[in-house]
PAKOL-545122 format. One record per residue (C-alpha): z, y, x negated; residue number from 1; residue in one letter. Coordinates in Angstrom, 1 decimal, padded with zeros to 4 digits. Each point is the difference from the previous one (the first is absolute). Example, Ala and Ser with C-alpha at 12.3 -4.5 7.8 and 13.67 -1.06 7.14 Angstrom:
BEGIN
     up  north   east resi resn
  007.8 -004.5 -012.3    1    a
 -000.7  003.4 -001.4    2    s
REM end
This chain:
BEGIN
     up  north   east resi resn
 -050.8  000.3 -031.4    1    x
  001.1 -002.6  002.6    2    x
  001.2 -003.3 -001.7    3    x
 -002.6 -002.9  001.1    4    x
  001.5 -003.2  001.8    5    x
 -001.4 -003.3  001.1    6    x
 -000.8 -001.6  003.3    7    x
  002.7 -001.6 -000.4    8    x
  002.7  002.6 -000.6    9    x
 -001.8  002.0  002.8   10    x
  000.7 -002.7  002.1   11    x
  003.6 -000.3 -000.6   12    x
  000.5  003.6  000.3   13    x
 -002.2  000.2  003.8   14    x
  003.2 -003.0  000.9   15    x
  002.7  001.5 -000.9   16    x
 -001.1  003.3  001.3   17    x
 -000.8 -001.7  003.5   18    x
  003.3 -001.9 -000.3   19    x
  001.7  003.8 -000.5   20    x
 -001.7  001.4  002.7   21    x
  001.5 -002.8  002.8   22    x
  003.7  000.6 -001.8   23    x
 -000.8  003.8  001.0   24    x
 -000.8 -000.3  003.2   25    x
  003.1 -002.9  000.5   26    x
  001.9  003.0 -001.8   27    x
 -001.7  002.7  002.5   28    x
  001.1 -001.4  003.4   29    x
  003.4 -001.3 -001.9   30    x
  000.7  004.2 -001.0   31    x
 -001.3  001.2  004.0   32    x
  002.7 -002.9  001.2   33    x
  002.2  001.4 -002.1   34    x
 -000.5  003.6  000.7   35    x
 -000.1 -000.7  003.8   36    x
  003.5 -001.9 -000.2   37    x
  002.2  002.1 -002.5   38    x
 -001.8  003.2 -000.7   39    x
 -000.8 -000.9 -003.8   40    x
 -003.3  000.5 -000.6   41    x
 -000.9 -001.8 -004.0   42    x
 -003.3  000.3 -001.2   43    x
 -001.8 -003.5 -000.4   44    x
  000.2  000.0 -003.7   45    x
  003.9  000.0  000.9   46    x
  000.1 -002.5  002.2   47    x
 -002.4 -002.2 -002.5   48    x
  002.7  000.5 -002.5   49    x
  002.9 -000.9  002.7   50    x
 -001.9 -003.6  000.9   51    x
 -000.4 -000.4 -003.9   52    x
  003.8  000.3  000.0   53    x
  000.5 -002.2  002.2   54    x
 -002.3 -002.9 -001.1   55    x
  001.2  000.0 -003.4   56    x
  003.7  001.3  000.3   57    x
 -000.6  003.1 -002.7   58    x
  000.7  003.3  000.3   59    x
 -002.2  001.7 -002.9   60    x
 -003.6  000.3 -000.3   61    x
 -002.0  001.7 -002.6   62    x
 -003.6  000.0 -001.2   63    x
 -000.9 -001.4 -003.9   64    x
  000.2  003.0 -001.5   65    x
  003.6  001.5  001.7   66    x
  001.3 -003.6 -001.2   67    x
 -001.1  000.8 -003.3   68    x
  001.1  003.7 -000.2   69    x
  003.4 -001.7  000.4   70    x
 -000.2 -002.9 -002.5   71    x
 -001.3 -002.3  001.8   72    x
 -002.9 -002.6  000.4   73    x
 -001.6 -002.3  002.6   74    x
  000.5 -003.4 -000.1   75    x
 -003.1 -002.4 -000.8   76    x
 -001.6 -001.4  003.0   77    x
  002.0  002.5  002.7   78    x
 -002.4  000.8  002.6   79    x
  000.5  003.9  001.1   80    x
  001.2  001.6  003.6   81    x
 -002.5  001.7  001.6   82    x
  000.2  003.7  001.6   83    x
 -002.8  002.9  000.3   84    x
  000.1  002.6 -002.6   85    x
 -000.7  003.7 -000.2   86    x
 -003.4  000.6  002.1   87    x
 -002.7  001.0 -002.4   88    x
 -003.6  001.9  000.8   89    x
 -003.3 -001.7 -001.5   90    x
 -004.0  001.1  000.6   91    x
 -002.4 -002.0  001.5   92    x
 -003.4  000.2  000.2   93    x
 -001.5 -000.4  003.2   94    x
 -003.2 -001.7  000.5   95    x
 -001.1  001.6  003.2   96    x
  000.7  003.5 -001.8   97    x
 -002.6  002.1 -002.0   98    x
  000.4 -000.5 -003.8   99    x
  002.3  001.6 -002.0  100    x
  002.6  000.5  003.2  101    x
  003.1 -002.1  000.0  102    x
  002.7 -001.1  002.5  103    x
  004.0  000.3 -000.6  104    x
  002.1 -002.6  001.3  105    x
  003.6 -001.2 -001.1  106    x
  001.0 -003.4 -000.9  107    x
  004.0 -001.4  000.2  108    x
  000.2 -001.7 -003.3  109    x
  003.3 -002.7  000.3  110    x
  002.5 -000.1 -002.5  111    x
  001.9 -002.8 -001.4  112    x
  003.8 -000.8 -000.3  113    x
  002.3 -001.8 -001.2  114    x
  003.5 -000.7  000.4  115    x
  002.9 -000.5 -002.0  116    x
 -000.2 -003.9 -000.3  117    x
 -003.7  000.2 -001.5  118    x
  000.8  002.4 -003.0  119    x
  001.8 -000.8 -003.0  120    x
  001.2  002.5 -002.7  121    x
 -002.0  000.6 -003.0  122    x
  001.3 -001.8 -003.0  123    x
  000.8 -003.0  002.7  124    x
 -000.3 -001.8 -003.3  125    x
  003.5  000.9 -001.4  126    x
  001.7 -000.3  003.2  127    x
 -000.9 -003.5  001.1  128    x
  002.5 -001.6 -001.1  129    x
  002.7  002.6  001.4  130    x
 -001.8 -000.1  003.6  131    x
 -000.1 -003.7  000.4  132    x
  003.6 -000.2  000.6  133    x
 -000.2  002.7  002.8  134    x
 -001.1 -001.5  003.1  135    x
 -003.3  000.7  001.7  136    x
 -000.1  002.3  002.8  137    x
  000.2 -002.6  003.2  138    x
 -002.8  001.0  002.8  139    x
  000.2 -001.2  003.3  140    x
 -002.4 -002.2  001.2  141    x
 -002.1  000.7  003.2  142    x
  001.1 -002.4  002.8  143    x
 -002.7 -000.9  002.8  144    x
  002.1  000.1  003.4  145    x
 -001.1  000.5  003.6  146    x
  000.1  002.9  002.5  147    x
  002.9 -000.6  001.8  148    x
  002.1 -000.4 -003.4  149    x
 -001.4  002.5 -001.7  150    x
  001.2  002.6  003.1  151    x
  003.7 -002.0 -000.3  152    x
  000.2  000.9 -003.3  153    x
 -001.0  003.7  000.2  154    x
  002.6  000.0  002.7  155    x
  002.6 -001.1 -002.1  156    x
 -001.0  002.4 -002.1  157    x
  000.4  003.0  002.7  158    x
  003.3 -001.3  000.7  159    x
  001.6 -000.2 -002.9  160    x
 -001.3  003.4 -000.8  161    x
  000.5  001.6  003.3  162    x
  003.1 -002.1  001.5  163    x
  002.0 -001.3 -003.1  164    x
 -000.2  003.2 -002.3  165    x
  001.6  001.6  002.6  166    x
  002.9 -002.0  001.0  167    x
  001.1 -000.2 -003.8  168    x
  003.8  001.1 -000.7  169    x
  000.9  000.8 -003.7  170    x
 -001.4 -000.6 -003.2  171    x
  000.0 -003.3 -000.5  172    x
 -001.8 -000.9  003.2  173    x
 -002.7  002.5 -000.6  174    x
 -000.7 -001.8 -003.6  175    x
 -000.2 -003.5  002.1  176    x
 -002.1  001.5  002.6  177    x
 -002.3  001.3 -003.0  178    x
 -000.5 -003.4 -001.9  179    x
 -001.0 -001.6  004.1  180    x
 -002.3  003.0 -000.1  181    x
 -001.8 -000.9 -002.8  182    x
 -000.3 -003.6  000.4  183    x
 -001.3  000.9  003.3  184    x
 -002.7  002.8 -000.7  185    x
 -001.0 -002.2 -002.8  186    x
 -000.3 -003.4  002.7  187    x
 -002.3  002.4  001.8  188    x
 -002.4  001.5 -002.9  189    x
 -001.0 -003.4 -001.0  190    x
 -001.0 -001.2  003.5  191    x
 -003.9 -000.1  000.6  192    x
 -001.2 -001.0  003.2  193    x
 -004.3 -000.2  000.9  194    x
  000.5  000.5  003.8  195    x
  002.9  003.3 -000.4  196    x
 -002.0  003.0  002.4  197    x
  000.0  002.9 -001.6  198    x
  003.1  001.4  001.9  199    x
  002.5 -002.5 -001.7  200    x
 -001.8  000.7 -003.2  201    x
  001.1  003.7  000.8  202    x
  003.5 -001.1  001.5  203    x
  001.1 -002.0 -003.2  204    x
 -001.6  003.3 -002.6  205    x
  002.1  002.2  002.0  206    x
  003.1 -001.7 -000.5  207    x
 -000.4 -001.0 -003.4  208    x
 -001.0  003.7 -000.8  209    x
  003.1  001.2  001.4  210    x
  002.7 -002.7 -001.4  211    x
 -001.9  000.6 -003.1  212    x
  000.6  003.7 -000.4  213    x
  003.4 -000.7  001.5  214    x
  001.1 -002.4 -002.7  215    x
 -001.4  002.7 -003.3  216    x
  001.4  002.8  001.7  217    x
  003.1 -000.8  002.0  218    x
  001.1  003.1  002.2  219    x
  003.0  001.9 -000.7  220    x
  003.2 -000.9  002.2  221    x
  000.6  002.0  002.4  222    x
  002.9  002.8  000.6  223    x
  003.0 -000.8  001.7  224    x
  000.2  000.8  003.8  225    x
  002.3  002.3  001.4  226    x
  001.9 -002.7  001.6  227    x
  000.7 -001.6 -003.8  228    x
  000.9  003.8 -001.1  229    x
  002.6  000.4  003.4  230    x
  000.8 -003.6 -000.4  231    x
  001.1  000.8 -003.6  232    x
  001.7  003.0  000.9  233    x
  002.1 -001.7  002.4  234    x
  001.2 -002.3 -002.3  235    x
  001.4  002.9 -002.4  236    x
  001.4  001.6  003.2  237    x
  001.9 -003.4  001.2  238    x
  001.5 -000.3 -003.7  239    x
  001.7  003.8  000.4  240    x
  001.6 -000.5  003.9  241    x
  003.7  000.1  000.5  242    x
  000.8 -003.2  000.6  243    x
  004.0 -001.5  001.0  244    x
  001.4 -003.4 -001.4  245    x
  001.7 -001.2  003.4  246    x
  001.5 -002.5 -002.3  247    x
 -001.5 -003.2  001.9  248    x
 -002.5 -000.6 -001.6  249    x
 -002.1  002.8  001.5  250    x
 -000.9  003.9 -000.4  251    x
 -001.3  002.1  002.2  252    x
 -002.1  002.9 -001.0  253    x
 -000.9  003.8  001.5  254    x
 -002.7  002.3 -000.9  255    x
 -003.9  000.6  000.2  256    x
 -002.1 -003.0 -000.2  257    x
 -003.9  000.6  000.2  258    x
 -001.4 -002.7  001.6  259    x
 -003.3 -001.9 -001.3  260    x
 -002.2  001.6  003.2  261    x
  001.1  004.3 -000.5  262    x
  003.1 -000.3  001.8  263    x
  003.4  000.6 -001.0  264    x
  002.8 -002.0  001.4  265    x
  003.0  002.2 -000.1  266    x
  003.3 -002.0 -000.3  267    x
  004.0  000.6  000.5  268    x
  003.0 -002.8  000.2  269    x
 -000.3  000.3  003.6  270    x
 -004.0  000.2  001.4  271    x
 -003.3  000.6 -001.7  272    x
 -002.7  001.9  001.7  273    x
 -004.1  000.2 -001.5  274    x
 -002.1  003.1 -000.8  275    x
 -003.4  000.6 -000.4  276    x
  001.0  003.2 -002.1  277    x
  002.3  000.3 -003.4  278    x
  001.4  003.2  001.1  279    x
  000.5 -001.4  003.7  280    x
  002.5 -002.7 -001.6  281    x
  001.5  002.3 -002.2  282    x
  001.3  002.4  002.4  283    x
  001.0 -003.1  002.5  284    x
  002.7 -001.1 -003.2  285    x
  000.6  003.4 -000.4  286    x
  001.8  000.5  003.3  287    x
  001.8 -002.8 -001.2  288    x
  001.1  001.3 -003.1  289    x
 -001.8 -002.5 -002.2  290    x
 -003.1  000.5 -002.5  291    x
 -003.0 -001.8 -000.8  292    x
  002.1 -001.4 -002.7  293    x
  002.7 -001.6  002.6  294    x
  002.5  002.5 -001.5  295    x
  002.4  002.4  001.7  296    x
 -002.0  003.5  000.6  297    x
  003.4  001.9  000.2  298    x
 -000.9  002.3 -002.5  299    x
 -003.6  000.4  001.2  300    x
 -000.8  003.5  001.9  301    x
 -003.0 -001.3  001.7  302    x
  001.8 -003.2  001.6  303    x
  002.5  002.7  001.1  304    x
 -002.7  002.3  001.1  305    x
 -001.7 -003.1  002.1  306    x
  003.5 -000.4  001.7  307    x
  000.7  003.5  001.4  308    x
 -002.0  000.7  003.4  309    x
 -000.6  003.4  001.5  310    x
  001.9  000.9  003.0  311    x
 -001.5 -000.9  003.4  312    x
 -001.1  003.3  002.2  313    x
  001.4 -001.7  002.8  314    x
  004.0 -000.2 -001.7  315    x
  001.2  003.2  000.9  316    x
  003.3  001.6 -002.8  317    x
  002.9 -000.4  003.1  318    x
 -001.4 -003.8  000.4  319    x
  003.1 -001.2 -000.6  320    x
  002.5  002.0  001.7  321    x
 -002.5 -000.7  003.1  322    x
  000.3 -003.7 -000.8  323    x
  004.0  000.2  000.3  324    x
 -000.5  002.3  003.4  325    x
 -002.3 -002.8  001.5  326    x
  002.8 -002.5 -000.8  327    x
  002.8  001.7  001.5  328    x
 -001.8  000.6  003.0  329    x
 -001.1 -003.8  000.2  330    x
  004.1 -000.9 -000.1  331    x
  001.3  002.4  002.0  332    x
 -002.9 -001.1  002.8  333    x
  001.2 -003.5 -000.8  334    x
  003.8  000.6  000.2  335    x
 -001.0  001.7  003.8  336    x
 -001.9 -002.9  001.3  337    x
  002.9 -002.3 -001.6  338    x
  002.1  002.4  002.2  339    x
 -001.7  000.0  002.9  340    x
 -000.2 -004.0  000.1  341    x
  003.9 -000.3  000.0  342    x
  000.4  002.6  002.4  343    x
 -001.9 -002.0  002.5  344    x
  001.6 -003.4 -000.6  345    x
  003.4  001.2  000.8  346    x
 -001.6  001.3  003.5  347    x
 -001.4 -002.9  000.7  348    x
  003.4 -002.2 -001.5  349    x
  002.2  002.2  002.9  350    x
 -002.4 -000.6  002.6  351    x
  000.6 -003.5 -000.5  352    x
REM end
């Protein structure tokens, strides 16, 4: 049997329920904004519970009887949070029906919460004296601004999250750039302005979303390029190089040296040349009769292997006995011309 109430309970009920139903449909177009900006689609009991958060700085909510399962009680004179419960089916009778026929319909009861800062534990009578000297949660208080500051201050809000976050270099800035980020996101959920459209209603839930889920659940750093990793490895190669005291105050130093970009730069006492390959390099010191290492590949068969060339097809075997042949003919064809030129100056010295 349904508990009676008066007129005047009735009436209190019918206003809160109407003032429910314009949070919803606030909520409603705040959730599509949402959805249509970001791709997160909430629910509007959600998004109820996110503007709770945000007006009164808590983060847990819980009706009278989940506070109580957990040894708790609400405080006297708290006034409850309002969302819609569980949807539940009732009978109606319907006067332009025949009797005895009845009507199903369902009806959206709403549910009350409350946060954390209207609840106080059980035997709160004990404790009073150990909680007084705790101090009392702080809420930030709403602050009635105008349009044109309360986009400002969503912007700074963007930046910091967007710009800042991302030009942070060690630990110790990221830990400064998180306090600015909190003083900030919390700047911008206690501004309340009358004339905000809906889009920067939208504009500042998306950002404070984000920095919000940011800030609980920071991501994981990332993995070191392959330029650290080559970087890294050039280092240990440097440390292993040959390198010569020249006894003035400077060495100089031979060997494979990868190069922060893929190359290798492949380096003797007397010229340096750049590879795009490993193996390219190592051959070129090789024929040079030097390692990777900048030692002496005397003993290595491959640099020795690398030297030796196959014969040309154009060298014939008696290339060297044709070589001398060519040479004598060239001086005995000289010594005649030499011949010849003295014969004719005597002529022409007895003609005279």
């Amino acid at each position: 049997m349904a508990k009676k109430i008066s007129k005047a309970q009735q009436a209190k009920r019918d206003a809160e329920r109407a003032k429910l139903i314009v949070l919803s449909c606030q909520a409603k177009e705040q959730t599509l904004l949402l959805a249509a900006m970001t791709g997160q689609e909430l629910s509007v009991n959600q998004m109820l519970v996110m503007n709770y958060e945000t007006e009164t700085g808590c983060k847990t909510f819980k009706t009278f009887h989940d506070w109580k399962k957990d040894g708790y009680r609400v405080k006297k004179g708290e006034t409850a949070l309002r969302v819609w419960g569980k949807p539940i089916k009732g009978k109606a009778e319907d006067e332009s029906a025949e009797a005895g026929e009845e009507k199903q319909f369902k009806m959206f009861p709403m549910c009350c919460l409350f946060n954390e800062n209207q609840v106080e534990p059980l035997d709160a009578d004990d404790t009073t004296a150990s909680h007084e000297s705790e101090p009392a949660p702080v809420t930030p208080a709403k602050v009635q601004v105008k349009v044109g500051e309360f986009r400002d201050c969503v912007a700074h809000l963007e930046r910091v999250f967007n710009v800042d976050r991302c030009a942070c270099v060690g630990d110790k800035e990221k830990v400064h750039w998180r306090e600015i980020c909190e003083r900030v996101l919390g700047e911008a959920e206690a501004l309340e302005c009358s004339r905000a459209k809906p889009e920067d209603l939208g504009r500042r839930l998306s950002i404070v979303t984000k920095v919000k889920i940011y800030l609980t659940e920071p991501p994981t750093p990332p993995k070191p390029t392959k330029n650290v990793e080559r970087r890294a490895e050039t280092v240990k190669d440097a440390m292993s190089h040959h390198t010569q005291d020249m006894g003035n105050n400077e060495n100089l130093s031979r060997g494979l040296f990868p190069q922060a970009d893929g190359s290798y730069l492949a380096i003797t006492f007397s010229e340096s040349v750049t590879f795009k390959t490993k193996q390219g390099a190592v051959n070129w010191l090789a024929k040079r009769g030097v390692d990777a290492a900048g030692l002496r590949a005397e003993t290595a068969p491959e640099a020795v292997e690398l030297v030796k060339s196959e014969p040309s097809p154009f060298v014939s075997s008696d290339y060297q006995e044709q070589q001398e042949d060519r040479k004598d003919r060239l001086e005995g064809r000289a010594a005649n011309k030499r011949q010849q030129s003295d014969e004719q100056y005597r002529k022409s010295h007895t003609l005279v």
